[in-house]
BALO-291952 format. One record per atom (N, C-alpha, C): y, x, z. Coordinates in steps of 0.1 Angstrom, whole numbers, padded with zeros to 4 digits, always signed. Atoms other than C-alpha are relative to their C-alpha. Example, Ala and Ser with C-alpha at 12.3 -4.5 7.8 and 13.67 -1.06 7.14 Angstrom:
-0012+0009+0000-0045+0123+0078+0012+0009+0000-0011-0009+0000-0011+0137+0071+0011-0008+0008
***
This chain:
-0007-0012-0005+0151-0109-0109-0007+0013-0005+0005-0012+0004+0149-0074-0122-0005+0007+0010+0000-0007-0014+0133-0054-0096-0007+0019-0001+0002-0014+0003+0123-0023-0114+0012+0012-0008-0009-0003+0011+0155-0002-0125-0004+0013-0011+0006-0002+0013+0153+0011-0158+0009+0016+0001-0006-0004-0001+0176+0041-0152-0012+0015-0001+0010-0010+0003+0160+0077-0165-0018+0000+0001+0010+0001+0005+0129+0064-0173-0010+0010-0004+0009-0018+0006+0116+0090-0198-0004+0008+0010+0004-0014-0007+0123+0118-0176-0010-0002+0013+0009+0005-0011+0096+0101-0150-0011+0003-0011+0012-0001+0010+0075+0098-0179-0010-0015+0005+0008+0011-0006+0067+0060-0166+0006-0005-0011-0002+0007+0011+0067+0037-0196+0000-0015+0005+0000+0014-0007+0083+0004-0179+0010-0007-0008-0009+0009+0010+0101-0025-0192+0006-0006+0011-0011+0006-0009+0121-0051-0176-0006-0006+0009+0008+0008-0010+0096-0069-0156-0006+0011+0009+0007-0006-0013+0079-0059-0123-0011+0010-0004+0016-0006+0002+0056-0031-0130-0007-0002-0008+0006+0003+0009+0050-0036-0162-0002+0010-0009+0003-0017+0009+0038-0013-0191-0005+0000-0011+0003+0002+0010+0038-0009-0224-0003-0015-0008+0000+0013+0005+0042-0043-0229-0007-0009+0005+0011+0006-0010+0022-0059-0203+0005-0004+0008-0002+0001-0017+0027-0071-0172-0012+0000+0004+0017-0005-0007-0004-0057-0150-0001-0008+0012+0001+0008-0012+0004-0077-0121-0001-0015+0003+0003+0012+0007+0001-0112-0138-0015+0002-0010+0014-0001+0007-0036-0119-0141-0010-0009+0008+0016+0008-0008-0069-0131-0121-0007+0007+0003+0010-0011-0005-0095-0119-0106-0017-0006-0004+0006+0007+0007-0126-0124-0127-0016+0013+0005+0012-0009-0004-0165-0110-0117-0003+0008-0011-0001-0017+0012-0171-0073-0134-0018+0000+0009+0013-0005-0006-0212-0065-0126-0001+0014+0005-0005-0018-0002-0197-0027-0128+0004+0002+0012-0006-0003-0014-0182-0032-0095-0008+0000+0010-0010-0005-0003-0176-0019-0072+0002+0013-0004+0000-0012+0010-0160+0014-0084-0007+0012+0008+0008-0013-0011-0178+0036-0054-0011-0006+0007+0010+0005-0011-0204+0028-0028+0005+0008+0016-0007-0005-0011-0189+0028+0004-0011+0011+0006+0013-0008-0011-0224+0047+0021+0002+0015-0008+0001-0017+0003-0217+0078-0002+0014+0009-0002-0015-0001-0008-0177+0079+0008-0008+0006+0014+0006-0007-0017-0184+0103+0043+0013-0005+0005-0011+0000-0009-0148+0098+0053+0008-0016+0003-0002+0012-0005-0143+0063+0054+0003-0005+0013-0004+0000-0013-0130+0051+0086-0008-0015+0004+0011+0018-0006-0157+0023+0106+0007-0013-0002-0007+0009-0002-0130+0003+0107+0003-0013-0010-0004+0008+0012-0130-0006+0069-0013-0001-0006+0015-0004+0006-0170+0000+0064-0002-0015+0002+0008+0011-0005-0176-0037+0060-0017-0002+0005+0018-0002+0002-0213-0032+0049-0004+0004+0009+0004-0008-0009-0220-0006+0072+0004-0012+0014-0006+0008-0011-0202-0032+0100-0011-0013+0003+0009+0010+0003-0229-0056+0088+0005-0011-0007+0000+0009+0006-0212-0079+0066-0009-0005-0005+0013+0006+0009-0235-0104+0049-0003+0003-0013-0004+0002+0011-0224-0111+0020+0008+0012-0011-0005-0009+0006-0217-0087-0011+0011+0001-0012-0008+0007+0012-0198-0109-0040+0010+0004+0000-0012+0000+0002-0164-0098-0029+0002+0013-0002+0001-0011+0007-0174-0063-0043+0001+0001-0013+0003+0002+0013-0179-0076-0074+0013-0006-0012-0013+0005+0009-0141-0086-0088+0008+0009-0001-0008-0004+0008-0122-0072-0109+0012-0002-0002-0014+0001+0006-0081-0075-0117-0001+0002-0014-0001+0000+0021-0079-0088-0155+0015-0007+0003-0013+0004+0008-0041-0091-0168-0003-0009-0005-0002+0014+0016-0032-0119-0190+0003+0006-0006-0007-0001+0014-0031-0107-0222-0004+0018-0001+0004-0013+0004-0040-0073-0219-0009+0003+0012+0008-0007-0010-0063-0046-0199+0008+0008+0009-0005-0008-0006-0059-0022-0173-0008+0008-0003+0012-0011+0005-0072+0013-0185-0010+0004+0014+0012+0001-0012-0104+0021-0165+0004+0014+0008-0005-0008-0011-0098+0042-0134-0010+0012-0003+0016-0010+0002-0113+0082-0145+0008+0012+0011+0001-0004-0014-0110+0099-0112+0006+0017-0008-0001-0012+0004-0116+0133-0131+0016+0005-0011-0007+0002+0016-0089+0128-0159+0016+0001+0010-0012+0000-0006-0062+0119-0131+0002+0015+0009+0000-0009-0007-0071+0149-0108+0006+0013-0011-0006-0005+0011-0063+0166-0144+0013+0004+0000-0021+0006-0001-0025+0152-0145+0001+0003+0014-0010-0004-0011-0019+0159-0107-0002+0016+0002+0000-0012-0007-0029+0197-0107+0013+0009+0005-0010-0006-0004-0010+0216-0087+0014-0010+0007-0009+0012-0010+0009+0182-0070-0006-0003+0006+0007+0003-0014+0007+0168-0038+0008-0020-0001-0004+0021-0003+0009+0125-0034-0004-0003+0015-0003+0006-0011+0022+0114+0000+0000-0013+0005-0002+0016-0003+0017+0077+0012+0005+0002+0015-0011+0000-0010+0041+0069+0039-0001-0014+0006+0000+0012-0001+0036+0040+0058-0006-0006+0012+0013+0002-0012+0011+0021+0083-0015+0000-0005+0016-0003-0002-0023+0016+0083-0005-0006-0012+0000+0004+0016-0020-0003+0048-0001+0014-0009+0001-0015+0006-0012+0032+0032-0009+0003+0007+0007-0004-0004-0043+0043+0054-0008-0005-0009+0006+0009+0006-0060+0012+0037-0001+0012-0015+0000+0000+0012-0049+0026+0001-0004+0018-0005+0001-0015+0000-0052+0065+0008-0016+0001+0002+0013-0005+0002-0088+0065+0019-0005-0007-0012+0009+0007+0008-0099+0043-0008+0005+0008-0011+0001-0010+0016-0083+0066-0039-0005+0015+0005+0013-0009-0001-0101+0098-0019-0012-0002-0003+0016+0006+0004-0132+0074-0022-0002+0002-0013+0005+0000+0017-0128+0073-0057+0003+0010-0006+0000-0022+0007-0118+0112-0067-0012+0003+0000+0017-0007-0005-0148+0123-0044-0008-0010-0011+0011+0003+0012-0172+0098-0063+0003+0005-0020-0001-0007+0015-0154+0110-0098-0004+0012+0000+0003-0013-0002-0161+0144-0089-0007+0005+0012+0009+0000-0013-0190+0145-0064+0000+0015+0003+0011-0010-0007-0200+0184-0066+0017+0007+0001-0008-0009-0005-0162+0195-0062+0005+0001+0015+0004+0001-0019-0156+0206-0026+0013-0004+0004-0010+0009-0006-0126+0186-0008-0002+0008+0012+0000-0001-0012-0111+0194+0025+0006-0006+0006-0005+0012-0007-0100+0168+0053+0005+0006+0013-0008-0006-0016-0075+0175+0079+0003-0010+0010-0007+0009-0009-0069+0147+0107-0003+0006+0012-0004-0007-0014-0055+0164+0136+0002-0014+0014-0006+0008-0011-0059+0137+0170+0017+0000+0006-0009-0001-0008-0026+0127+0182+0011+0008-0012-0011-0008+0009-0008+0140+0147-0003-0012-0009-0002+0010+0015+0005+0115+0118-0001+0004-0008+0004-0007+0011-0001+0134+0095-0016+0006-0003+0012+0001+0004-0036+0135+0074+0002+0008-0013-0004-0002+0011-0042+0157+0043-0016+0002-0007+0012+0001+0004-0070+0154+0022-0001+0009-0018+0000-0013+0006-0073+0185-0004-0012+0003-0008+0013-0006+0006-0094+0196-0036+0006+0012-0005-0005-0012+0002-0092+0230-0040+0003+0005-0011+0003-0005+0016-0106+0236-0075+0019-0005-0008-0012+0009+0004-0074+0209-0085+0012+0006+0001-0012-0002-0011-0048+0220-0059+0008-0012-0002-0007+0012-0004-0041+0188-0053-0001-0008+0011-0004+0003-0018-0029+0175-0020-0002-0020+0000+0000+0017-0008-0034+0138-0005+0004-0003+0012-0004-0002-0013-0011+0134+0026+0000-0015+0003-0002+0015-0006-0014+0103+0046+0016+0001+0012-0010-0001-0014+0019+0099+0069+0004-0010+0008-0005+0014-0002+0019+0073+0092+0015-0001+0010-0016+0001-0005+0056+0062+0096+0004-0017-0003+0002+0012+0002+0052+0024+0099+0016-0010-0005-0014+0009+0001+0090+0014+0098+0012+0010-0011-0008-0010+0009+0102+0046+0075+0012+0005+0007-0013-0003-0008+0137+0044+0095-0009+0003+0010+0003-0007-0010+0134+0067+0126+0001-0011+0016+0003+0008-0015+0127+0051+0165+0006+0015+0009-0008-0011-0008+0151+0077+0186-0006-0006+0017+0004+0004-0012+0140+0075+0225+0016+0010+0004-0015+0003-0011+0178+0074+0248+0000-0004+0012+0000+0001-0011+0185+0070+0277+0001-0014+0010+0000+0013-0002+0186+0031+0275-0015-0003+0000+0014+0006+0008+0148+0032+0260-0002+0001-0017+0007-0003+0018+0134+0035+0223+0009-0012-0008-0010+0007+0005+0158+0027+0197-0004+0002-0015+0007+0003+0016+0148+0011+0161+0012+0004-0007-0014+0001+0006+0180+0030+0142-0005-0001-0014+0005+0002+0016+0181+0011+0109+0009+0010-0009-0012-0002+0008+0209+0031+0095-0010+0019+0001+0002-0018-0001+0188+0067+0103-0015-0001-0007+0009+0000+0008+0159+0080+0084-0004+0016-0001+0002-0016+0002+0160+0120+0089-0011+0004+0006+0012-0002-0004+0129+0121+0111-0010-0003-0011+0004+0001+0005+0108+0109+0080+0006+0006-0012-0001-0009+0009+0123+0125+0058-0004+0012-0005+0003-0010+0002+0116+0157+0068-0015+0000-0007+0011+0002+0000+0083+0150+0065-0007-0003-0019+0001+0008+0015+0081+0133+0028+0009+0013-0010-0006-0013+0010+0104+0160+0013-0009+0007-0010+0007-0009+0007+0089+0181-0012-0012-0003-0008+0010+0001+0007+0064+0163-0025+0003-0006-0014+0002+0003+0011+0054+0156-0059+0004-0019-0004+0001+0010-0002+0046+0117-0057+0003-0007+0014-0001+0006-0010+0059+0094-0032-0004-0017-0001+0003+0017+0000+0045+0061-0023+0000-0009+0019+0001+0007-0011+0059+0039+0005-0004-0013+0004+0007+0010-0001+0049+0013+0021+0004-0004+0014-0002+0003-0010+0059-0008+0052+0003-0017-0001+0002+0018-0009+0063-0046+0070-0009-0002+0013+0006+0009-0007+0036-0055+0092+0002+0006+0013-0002-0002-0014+0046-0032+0123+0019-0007+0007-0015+0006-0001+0083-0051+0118-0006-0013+0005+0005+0012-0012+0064-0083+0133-0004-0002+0010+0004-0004-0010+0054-0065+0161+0007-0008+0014-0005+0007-0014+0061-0084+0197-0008+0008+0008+0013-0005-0012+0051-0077+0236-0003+0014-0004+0003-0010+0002+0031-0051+0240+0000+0015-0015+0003-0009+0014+0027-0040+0203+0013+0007-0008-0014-0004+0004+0064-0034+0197+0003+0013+0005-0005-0016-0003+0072+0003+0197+0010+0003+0007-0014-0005+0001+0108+0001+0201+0003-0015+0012-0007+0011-0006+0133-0016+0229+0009-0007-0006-0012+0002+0006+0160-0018+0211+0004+0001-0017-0006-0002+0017+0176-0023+0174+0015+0007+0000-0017-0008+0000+0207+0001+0167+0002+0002-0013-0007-0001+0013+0227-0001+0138+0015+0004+0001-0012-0009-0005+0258+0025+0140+0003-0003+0011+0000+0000-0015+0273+0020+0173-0003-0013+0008+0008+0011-0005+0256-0012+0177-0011-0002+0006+0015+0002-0009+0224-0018+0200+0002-0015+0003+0003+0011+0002+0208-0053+0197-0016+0000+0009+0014+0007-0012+0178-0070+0224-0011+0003-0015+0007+0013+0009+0165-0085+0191+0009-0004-0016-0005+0003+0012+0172-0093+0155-0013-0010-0009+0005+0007+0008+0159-0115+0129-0007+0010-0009+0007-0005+0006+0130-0095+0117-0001+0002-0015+0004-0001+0019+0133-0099+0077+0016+0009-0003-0013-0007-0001+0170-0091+0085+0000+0015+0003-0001-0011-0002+0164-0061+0100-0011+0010-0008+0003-0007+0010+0138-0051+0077+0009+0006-0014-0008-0006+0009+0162-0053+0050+0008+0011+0001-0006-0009-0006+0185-0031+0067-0010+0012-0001+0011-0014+0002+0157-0006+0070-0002-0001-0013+0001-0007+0016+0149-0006+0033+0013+0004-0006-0013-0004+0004+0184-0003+0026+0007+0014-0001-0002-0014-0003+0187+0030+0043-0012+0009-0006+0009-0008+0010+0154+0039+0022+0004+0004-0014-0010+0001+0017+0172+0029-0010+0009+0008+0001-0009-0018+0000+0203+0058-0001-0007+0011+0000+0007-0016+0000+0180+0083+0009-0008+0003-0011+0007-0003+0017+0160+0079-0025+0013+0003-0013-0013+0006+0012+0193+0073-0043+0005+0015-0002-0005-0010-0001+0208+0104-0029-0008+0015+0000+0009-0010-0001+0178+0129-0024-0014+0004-0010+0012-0006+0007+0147+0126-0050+0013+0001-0016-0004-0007+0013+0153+0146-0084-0009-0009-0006+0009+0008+0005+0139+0122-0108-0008+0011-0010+0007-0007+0013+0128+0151-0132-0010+0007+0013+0014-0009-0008+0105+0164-0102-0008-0013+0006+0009+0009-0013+0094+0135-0079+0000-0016-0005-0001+0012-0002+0083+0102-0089-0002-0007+0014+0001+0010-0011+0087+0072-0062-0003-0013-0001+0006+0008+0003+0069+0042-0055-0001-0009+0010+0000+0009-0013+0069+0010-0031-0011-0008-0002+0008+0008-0004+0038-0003-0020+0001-0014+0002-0001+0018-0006+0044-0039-0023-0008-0010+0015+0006+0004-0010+0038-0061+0008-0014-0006+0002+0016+0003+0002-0001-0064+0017+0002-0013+0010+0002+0015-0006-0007-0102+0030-0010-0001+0008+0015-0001-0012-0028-0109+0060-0007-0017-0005+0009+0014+0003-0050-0142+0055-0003-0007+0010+0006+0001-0010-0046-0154+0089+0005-0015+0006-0005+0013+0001-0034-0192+0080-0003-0006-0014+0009+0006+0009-0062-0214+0062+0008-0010-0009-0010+0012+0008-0030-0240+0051+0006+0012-0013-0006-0003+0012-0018-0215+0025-0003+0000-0008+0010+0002+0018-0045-0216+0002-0005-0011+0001+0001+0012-0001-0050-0249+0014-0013-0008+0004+0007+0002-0006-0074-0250+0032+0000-0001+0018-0002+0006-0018-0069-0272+0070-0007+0009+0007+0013+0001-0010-0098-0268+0084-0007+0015-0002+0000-0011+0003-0100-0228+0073+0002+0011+0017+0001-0008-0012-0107-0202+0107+0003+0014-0007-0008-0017+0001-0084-0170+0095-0008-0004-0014+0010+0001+0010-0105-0157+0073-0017+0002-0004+0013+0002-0004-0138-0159+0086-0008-0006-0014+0008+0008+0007-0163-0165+0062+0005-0001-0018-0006-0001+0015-0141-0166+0029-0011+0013-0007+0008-0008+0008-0167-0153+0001+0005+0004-0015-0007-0009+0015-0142-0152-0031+0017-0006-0003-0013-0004+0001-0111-0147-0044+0004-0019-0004-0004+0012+0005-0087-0177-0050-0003+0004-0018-0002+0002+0012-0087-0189-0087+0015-0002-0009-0015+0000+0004-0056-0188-0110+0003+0011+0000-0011-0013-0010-0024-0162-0105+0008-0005+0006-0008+0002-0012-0007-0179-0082-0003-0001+0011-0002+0003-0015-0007-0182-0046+0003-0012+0005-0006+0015-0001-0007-0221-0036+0009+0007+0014-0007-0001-0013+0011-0206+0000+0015+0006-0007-0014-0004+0008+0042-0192-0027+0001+0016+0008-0004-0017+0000+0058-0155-0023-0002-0001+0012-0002-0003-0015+0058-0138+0007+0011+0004-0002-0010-0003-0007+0091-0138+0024+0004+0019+0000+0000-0013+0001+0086-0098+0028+0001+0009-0012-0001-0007+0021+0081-0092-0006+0012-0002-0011-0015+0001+0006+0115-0109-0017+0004+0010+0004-0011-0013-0005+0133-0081+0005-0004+0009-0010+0000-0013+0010+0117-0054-0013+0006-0004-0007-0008+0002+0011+0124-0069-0046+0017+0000-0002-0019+0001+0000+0160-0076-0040+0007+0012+0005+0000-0013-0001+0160-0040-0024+0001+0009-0015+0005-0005+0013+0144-0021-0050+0009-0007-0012-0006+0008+0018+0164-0045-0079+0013+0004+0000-0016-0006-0002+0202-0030-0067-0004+0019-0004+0000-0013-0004+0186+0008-0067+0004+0002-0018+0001-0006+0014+0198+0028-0098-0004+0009-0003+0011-0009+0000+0173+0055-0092-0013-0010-0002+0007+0008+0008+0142+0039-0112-0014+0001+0016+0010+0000-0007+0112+0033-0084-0009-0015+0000+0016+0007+0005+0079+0017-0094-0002-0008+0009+0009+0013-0008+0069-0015-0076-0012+0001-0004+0011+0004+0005+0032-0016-0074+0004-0014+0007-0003+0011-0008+0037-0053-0066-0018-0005-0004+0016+0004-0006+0001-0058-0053-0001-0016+0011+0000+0006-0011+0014-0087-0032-0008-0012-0003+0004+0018+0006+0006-0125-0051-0017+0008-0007+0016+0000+0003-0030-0106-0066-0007+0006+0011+0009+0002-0015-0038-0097-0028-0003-0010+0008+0002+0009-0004-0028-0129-0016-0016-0013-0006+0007+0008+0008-0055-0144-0039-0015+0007+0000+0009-0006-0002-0080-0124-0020-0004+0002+0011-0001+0005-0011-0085-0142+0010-0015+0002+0006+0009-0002+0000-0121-0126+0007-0001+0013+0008+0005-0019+0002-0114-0087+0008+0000+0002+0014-0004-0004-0013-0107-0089+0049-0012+0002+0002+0010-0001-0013-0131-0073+0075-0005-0017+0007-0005+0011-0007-0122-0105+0095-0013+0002+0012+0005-0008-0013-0153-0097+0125-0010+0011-0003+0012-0012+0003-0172-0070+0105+0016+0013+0000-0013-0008-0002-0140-0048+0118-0006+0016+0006+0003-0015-0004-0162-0019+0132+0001-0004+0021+0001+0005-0015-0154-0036+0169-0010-0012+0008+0011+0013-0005-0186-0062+0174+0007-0008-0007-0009+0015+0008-0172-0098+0168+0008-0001+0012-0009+0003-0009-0145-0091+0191+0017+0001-0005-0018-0004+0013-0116-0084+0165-0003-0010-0011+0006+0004+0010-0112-0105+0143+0020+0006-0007-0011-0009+0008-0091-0087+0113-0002-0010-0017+0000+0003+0015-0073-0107+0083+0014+0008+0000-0009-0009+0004-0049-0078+0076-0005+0009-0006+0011-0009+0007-0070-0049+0066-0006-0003-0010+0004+0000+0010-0091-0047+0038-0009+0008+0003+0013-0004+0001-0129-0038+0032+0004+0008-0010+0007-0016+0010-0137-0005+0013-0014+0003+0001-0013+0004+0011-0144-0007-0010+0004-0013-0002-0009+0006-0002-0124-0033-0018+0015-0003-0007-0010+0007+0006-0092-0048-0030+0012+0017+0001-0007-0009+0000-0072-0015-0022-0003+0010-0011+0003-0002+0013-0092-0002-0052+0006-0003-0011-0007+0005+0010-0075-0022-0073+0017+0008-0001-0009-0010-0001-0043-0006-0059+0004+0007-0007+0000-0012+0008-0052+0024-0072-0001+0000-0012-0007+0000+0014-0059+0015-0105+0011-0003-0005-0012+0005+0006-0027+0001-0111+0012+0012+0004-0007-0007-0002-0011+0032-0095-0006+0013-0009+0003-0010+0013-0033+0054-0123+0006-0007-0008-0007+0006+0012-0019+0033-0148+0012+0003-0004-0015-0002+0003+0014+0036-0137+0003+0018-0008+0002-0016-0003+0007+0077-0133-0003+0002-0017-0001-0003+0015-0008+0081-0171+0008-0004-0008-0008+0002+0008+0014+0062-0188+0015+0001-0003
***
């Protein structure tokens, strides 16, 4: 399945072909993960703004090896990530990630690596308590870094029944995402939400209100109303757009085939191969088959099958909470969201 459309291309200035996020003749997302001695590309202890949560080291991890891999293509490279070179190309733009705490994942980890490309230029960091919105700013550049966390993209209206998940509405995030230069979304994992952790009472789709829906179902519905509002709203000659492919938690030892596997406790390296013995994720179909109808062109980083194969990069109890969390959704920084980023410079220079 095509899942990248090819439609004004040029005027993006993204050099893609017919496969997933591919470039120049490559596919970047078909590859392995092979040990680099160069890595990692930062040192988390001279990142200030890192969030405890993702400081494995600092948390006391043991073990340091899962610092040490690298994303190699079959058949070709990925150009090396130059921090200074990109802040170049975005002067005077602002890149927006939109999402949950995955775009938190992928936002502080490409600040990590500007600031280390350009240590003596001065940056400013805005996180206001009790505000979704995060902006992280180099002046010299004028270039903006907004974090916005909007976990479900579609809007959650509060009525007089209770909090209502409307898949079909989207104008509360919008406002918000307007204007910017680069867009990169990202969403799933607060769509599995139960009990306590579920935001919302209710699902509403035009004059419909539902207890409960089939979660993949109702995601799709929600990306659907992402796919109009991109379809109808970004100018391709101003604003590129981008879908964060779905990030995989590692919190079932039978998919990489391992029984007798506790989350991801203890995992010290990446699987071997490019595939995923546990197969696609479910989540990641929808986007694709999303994204593969749009005829406005929007970039899959599909980070999903070379995250699954890195059943290493989790916190899992070096989470910043003792050993009372245990976290295989997240991602150590530095870390695998590193990689991210290169493949979202890649897309950006070429």
């Amino acid at each position: 399945m095509q899942t990248v459309t090819m439609l004004e291309q040029s005027q993006l200035g993204l050099v893609l072909s017919t496969y997933i996020g591919g470039n120049c003749g490559c596919d970047f997302y078909n590859g392995n993960w092979i040990r680099d001695e160069s890595y990692p590309l930062y040192n988390s202890s001279s990142c200030p703004f890192i969030e405890k949560d993702f400081d494995c080291q600092k948390n006391g991890r043991p073990d340091k090896q899962y610092l040490k891999y690298r994303w190699q293509p079959n058949g070709c490279n990925l150009p090396r990530f130059d921090g200074r070179e990109l802040l170049r190309r975005l002067r005077g733009k602002s890149i927006i990630f939109v999402g949950d705490s995955l775009s938190l994942n992928q936002w502080l980890s490409l600040n990590c690596m500007l600031h280390t490309a350009v240590p003596e230029a001065k940056y400013t960091l805005v996180r206001t308590f009790g505000s979704d919105i995060s902006t992280f700013t180099f002046p010299e550049y004028n270039v903006k870094l907004l974090l916005y966390r909007h976990a479900f993209l579609v809007d959650i209206v509060r009525t007089s029944m209770g909090r209502v998940l409307k898949l079909d509405s989207i104008n509360e995030g919008a406002k918000v995402w307007t204007g910017n230069d680069i867009l990169i979304f990202n969403s799933w994992h607060w769509w599995t939400h139960t009990g306590r952790k579920q935001p919302w009472d209710f699902i509403g789709e035009g004059s419909k209100t539902y207890k409960d829906m089939d979660r993949l179902v109702a995601f799709e519905k929600g990306l659907n109303t992402w796919a109009k509002w991109v379809e109808s709203n970004v100018d391709p000659l101003k604003t590129k757009v981008f879908f964060q492919g779905v990030s995989p938690d590692h919190s079932n030892g039978s998919f990489w085939g391992q029984s007798n596997a506790n989350l991801c406790e203890g995992q010290a390296q990446p699987l071997a191969g490019s595939n995923y013995p546990g197969g696609p994720h479910p989540a990641e179909l929808v986007v694709e088959k999303v994204i593969g109808t749009m005829s406005r062109l929007v970039h899959l980083l599909n980070v999903t099958t070379l995250s699954q194969l890195r059943k290493d990069g989790h916190p899992s109890f070096y989470y910043g909470h003792g050993h009372q969390v245990m976290d295989c959704s997240h991602w150590c920084l530095a870390g695998v969201p590193d990689t991210w980023n290169v493949l979202l410079y890649a897309a950006l220079i070429h």
